[in-house]
RODREN-732999 format. One record per atom (N, C-alpha, C, O, CB): x, y, z; residue in three letters. Coordinates in pm, whole numbers, padded with zeros to 5 digits, always signed. Glycine has a CB too. Example, Ala and Ser with C-alpha at 12.3 -4.5 7.8 and 13.67 -1.06 7.14 Angstrom:
2
+01319-00569+00780Ala
+01230-00450+00780Ala
+01320-00330+00780Ala
+01424-00332+00846Ala
+01131-00447+00905Ala
+01285-00225+00708Ser
+01367-00106+00714Ser
+01290+00003+00787Ser
+01341+00114+00804Ser
+01408-00060+00572Ser
END
This chain:
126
+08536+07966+09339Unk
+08460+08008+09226Unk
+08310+07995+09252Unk
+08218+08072+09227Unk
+08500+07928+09104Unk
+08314+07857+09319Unk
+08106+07866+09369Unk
+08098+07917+09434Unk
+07998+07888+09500Unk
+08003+07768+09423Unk
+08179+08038+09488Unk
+08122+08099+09664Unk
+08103+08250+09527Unk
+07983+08276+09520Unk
+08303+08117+09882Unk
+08158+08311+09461Unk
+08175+08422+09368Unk
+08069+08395+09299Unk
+07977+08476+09296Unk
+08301+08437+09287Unk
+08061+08265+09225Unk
+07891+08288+09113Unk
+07770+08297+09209Unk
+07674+08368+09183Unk
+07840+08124+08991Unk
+07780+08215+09332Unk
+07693+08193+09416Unk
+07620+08325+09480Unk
+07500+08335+09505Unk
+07755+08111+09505Unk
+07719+08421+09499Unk
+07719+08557+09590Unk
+07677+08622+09464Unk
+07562+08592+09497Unk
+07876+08621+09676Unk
+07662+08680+09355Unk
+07621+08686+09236Unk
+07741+08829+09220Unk
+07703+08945+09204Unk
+07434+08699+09214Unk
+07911+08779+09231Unk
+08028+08883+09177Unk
+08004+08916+09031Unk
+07961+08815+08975Unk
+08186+08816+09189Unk
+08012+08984+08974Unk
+08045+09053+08838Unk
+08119+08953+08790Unk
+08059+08870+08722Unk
+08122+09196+08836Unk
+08277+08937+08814Unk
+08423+08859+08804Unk
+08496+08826+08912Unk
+08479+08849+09032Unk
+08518+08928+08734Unk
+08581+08769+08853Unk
+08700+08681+08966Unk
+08811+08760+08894Unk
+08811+08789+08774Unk
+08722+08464+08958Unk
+08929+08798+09007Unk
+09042+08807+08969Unk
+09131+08702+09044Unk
+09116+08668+09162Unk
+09079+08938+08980Unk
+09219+08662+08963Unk
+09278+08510+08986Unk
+09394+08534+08959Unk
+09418+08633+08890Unk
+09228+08387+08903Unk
+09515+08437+09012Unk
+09612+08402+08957Unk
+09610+08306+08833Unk
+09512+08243+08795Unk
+09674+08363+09047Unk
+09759+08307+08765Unk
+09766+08231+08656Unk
+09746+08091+08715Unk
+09647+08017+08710Unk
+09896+08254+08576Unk
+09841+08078+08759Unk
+09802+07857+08822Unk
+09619+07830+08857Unk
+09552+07735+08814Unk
+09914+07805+09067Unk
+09575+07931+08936Unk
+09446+07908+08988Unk
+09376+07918+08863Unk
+09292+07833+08834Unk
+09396+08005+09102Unk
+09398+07997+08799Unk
+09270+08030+08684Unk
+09328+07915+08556Unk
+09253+07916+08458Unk
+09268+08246+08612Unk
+09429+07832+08546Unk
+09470+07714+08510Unk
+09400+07625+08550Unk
+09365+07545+08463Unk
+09576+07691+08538Unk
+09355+07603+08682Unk
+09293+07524+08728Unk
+09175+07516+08712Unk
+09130+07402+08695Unk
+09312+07521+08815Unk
+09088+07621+08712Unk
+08973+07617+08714Unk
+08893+07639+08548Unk
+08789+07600+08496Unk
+08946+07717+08821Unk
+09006+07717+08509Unk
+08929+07845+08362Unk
+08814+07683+08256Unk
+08728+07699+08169Unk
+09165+07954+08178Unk
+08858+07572+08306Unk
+08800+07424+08201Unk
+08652+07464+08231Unk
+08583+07516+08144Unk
+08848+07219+08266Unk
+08597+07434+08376Unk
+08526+07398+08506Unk
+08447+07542+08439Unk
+08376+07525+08339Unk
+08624+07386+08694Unk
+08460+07647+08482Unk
+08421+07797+08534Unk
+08365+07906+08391Unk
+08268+07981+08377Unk
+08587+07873+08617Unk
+08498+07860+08290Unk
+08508+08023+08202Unk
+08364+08079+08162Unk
+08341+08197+08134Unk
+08599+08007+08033Unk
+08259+07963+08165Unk
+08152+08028+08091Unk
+08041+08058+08184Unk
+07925+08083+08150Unk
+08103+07942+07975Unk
+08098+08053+08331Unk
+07994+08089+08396Unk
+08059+08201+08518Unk
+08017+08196+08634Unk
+07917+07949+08448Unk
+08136+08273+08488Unk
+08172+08378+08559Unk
+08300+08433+08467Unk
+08382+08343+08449Unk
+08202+08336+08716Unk
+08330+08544+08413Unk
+08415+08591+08383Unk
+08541+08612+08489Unk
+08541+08639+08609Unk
+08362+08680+08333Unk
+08663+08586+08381Unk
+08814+08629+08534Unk
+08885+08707+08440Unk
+08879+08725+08318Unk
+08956+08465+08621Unk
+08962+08752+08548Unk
+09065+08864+08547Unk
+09171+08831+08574Unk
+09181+08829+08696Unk
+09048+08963+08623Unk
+09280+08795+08516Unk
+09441+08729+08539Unk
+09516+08842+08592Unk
+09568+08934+08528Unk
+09528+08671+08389Unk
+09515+08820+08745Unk
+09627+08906+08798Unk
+09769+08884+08759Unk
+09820+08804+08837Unk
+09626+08897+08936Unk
+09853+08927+08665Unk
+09956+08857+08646Unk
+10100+08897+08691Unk
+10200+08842+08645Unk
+09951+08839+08527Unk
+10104+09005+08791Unk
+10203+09024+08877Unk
+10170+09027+09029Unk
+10083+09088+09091Unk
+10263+09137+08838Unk
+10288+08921+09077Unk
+10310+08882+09267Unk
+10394+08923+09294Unk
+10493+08927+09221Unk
+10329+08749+09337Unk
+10388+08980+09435Unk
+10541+08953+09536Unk
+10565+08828+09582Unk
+10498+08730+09613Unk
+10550+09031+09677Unk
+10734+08876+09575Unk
+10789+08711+09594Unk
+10801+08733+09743Unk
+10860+08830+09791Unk
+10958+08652+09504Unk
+10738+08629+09817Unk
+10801+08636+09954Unk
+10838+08553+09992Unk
+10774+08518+10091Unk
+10749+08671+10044Unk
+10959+08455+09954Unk
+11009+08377+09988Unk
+11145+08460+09996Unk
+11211+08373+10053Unk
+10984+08264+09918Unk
+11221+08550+09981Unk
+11363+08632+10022Unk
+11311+08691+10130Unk
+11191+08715+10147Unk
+11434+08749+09912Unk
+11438+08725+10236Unk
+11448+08784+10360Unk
+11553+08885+10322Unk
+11656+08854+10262Unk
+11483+08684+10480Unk
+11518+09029+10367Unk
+11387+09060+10377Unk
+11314+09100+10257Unk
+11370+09115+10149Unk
+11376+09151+10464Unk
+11168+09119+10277Unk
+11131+09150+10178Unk
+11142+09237+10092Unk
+11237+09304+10133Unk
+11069+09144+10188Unk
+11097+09296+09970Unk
+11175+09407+09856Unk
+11054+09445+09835Unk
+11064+09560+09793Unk
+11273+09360+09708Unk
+10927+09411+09841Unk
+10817+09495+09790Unk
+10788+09497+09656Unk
+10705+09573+09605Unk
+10835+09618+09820Unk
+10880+09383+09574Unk
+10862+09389+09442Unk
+10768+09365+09420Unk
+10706+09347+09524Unk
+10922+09335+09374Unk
+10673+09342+09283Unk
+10612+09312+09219Unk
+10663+09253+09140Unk
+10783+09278+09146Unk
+10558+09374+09195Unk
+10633+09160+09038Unk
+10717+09048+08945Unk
+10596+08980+08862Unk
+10495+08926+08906Unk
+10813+08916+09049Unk
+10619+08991+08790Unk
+10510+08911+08653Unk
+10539+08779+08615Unk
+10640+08743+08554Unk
+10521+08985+08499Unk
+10462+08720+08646Unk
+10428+08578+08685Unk
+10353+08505+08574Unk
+10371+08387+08543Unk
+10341+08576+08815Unk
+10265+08590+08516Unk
+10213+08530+08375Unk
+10197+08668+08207Unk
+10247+08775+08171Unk
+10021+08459+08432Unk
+10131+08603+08176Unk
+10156+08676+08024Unk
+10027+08759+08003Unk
+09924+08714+08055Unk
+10177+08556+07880Unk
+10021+08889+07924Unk
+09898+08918+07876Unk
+09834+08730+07790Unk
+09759+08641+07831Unk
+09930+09080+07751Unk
+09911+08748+07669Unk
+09891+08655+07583Unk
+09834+08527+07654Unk
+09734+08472+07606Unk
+10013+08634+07511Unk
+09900+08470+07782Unk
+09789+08399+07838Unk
+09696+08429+07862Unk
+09611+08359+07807Unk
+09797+08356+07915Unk
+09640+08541+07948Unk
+09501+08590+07961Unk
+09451+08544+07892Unk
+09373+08451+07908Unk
+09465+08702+07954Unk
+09499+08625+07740Unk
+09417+08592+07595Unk
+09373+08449+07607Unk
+09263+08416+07562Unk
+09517+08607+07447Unk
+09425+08391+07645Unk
+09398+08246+07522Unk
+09352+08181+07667Unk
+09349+08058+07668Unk
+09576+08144+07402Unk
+09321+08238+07771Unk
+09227+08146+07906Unk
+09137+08213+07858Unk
+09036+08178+07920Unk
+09249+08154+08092Unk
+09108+08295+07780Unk
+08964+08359+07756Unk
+08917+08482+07870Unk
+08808+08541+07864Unk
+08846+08227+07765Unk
+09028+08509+07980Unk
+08995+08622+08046Unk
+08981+08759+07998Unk
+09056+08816+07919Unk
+09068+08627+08127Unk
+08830+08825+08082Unk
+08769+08945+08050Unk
+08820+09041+08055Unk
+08767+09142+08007Unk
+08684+08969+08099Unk
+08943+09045+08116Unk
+09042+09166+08153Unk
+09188+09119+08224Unk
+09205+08997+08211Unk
+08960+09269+08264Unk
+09284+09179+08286Unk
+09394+09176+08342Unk
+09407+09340+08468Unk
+09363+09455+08456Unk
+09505+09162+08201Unk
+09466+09291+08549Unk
+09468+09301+08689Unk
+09657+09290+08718Unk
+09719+09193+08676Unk
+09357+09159+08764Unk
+09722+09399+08789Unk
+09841+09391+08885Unk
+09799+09491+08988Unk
+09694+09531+09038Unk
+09993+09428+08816Unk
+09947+09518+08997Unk
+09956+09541+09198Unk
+10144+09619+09165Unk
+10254+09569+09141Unk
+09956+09291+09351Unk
+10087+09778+09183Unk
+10240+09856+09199Unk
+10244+09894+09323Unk
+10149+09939+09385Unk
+10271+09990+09109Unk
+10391+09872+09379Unk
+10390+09911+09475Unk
+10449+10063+09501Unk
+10564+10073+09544Unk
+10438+09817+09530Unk
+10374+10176+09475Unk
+10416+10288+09442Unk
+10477+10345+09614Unk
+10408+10341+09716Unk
+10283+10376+09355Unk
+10659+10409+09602Unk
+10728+10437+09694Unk
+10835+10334+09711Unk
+10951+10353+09748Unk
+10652+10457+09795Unk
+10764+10197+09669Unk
+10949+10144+09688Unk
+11026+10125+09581Unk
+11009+10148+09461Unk
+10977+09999+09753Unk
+11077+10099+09618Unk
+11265+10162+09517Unk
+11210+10103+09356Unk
+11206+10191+09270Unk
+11497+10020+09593Unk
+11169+09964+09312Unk
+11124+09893+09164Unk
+10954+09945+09133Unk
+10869+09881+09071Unk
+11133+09686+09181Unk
+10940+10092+09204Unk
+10808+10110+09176Unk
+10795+10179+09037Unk
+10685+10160+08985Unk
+10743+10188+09286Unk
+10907+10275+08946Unk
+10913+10290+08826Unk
+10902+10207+08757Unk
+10820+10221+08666Unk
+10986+10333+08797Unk
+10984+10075+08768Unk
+11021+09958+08667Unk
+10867+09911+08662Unk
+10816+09924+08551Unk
+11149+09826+08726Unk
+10781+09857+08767Unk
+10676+09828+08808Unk
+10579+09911+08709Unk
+10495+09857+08638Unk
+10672+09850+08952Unk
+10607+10066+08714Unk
+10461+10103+08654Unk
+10502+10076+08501Unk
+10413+10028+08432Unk
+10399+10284+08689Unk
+10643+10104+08430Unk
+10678+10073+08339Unk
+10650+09921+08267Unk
+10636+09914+08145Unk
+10780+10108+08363Unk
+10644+09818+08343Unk
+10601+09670+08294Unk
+10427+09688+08310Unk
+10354+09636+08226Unk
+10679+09521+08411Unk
+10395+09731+08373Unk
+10198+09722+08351Unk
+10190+09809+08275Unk
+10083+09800+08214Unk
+10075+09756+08480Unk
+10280+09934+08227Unk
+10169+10016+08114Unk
+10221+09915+07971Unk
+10161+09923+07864Unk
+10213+10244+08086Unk
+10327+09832+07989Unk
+10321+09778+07842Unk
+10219+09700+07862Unk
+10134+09695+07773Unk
+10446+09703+07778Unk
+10203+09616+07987Unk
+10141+09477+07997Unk
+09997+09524+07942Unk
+09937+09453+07860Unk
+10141+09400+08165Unk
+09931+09668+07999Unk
+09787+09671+07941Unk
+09790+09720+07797Unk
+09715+09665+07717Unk
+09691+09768+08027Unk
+09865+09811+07761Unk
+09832+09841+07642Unk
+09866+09696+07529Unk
+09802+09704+07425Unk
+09915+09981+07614Unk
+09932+09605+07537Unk
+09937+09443+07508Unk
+09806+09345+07507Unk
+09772+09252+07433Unk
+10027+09382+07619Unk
+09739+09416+07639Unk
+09554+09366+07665Unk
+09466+09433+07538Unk
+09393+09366+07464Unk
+09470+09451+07847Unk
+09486+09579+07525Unk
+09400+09635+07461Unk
+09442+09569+07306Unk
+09350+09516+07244Unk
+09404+09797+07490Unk
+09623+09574+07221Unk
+09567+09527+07131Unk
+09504+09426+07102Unk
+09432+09428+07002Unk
+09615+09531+07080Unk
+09517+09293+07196Unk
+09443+09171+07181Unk
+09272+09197+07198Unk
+09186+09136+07133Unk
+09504+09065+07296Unk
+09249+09292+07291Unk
+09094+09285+07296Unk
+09069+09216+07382Unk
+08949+09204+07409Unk
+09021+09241+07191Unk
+09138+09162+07438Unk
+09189+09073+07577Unk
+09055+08949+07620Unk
+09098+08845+07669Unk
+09213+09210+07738Unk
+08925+08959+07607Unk
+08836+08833+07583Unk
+08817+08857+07441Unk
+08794+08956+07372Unk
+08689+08819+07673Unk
+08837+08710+07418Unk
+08825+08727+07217Unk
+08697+08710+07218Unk
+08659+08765+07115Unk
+08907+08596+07087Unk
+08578+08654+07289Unk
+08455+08648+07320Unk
+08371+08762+07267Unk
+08274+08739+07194Unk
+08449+08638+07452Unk
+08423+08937+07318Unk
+08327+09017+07339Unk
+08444+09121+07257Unk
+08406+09214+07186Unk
+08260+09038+07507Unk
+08555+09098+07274Unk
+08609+09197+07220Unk
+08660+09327+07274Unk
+08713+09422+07216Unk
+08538+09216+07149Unk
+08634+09308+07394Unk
+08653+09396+07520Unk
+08746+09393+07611Unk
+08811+09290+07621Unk
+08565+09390+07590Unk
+08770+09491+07687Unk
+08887+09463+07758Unk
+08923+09523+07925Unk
+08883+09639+07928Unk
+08986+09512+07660Unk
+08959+09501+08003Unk
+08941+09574+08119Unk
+09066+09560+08208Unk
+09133+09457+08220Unk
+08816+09530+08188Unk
+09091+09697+08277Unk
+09223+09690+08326Unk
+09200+09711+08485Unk
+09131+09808+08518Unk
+09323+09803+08253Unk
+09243+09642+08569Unk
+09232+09678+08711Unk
+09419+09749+08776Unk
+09524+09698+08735Unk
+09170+09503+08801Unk
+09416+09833+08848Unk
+09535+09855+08885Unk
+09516+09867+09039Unk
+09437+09945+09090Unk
+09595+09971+08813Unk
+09621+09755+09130Unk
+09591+09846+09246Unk
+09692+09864+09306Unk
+09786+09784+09295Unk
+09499+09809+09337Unk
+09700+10011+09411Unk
+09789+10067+09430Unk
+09839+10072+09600Unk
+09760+10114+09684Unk
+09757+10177+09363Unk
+09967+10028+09636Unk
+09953+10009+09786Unk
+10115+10152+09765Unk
+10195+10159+09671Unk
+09982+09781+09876Unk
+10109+10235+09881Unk
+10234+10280+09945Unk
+10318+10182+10018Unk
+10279+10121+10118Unk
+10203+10380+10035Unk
+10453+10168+09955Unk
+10560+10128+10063Unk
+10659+10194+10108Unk
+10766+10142+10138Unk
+10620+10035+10034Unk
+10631+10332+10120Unk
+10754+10420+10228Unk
+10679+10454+10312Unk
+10566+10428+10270Unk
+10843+10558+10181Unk
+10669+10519+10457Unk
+10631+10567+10550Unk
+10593+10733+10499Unk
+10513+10807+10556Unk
+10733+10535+10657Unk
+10649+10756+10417Unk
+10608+10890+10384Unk
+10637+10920+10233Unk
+10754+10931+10196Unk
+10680+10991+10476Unk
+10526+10933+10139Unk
+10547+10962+10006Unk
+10463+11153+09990Unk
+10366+11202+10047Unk
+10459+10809+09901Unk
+10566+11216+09877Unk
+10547+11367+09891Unk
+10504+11424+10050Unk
+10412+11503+10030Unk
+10424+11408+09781Unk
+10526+11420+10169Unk
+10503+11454+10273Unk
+10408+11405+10361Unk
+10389+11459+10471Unk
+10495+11546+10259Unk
+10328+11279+10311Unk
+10190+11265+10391Unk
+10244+11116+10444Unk
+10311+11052+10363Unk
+10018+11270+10283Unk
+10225+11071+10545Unk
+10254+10992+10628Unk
+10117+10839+10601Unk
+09995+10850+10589Unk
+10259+11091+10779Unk
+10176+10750+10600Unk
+10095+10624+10612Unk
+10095+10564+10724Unk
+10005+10485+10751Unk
+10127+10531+10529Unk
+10180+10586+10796Unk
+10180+10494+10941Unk
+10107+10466+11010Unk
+10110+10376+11094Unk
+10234+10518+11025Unk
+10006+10560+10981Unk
+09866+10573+11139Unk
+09871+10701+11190Unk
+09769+10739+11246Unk
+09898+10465+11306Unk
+09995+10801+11182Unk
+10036+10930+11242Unk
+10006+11028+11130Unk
+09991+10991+11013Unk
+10194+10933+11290Unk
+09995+11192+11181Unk
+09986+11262+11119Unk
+10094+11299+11021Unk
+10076+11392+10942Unk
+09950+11325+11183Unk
END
């Protein structure tokens, strides 16, 4: 968190435990962003899931400026995936998601996990 206020970041996007840890220490001197879906990688092999790990409603009440996931668009739970973040944000917006400002902000980011989605190749190859 002192290397982010220090470097002068906008926000932090955090996990729930981390931003547990810190949100006492931090909230009023850098705004965060509760990423609230991980892959689990503790199963062999891996699935590429995504899995929601914390709550809008927590956000809310750590006082975070927005909410933040991670779809993994191409593997097999990538419907279910976009289906749990469009409830999870529109859940941000009715809260207003920092009760502070009243505002709200959504980050999405997007990785391919097939080697080839509609015809275009990720591998490194044409």
């Amino acid at each position: 968190m002192r290397l982010a206020i220090e470097g002068g970041c906008n926000a932090v996007a955090t996990t729930l435990g981390v931003l547990g840890s810190v949100s006492r220490k931090y909230a009023h001197k850098i705004p965060f962003i509760l990423k609230f879906n991980h892959n689990e990688f503790l199963s062999y092999p891996n699935t590429y899931d995504q899995i929601i790990f914390g709550s809008i409603d927590q956000a809310y009440e750590q006082g975070c400026a927005g909410v933040g996931a991670t779809i993994y668009f191409g593997s097999e739970e990538s419907k279910r995936q976009l289906q749990e973040v469009t409830k999870a944000f529109a859940r941000a917006h009715e809260l207003g998601c920092s009760p502070s400002c009243g505002a709200t902000c959504e980050m999405l980011r997007s990785r391919p996990r097939k080697s080839t989605i509609m015809g275009r190749r990720f591998d490194g190859t044409s």
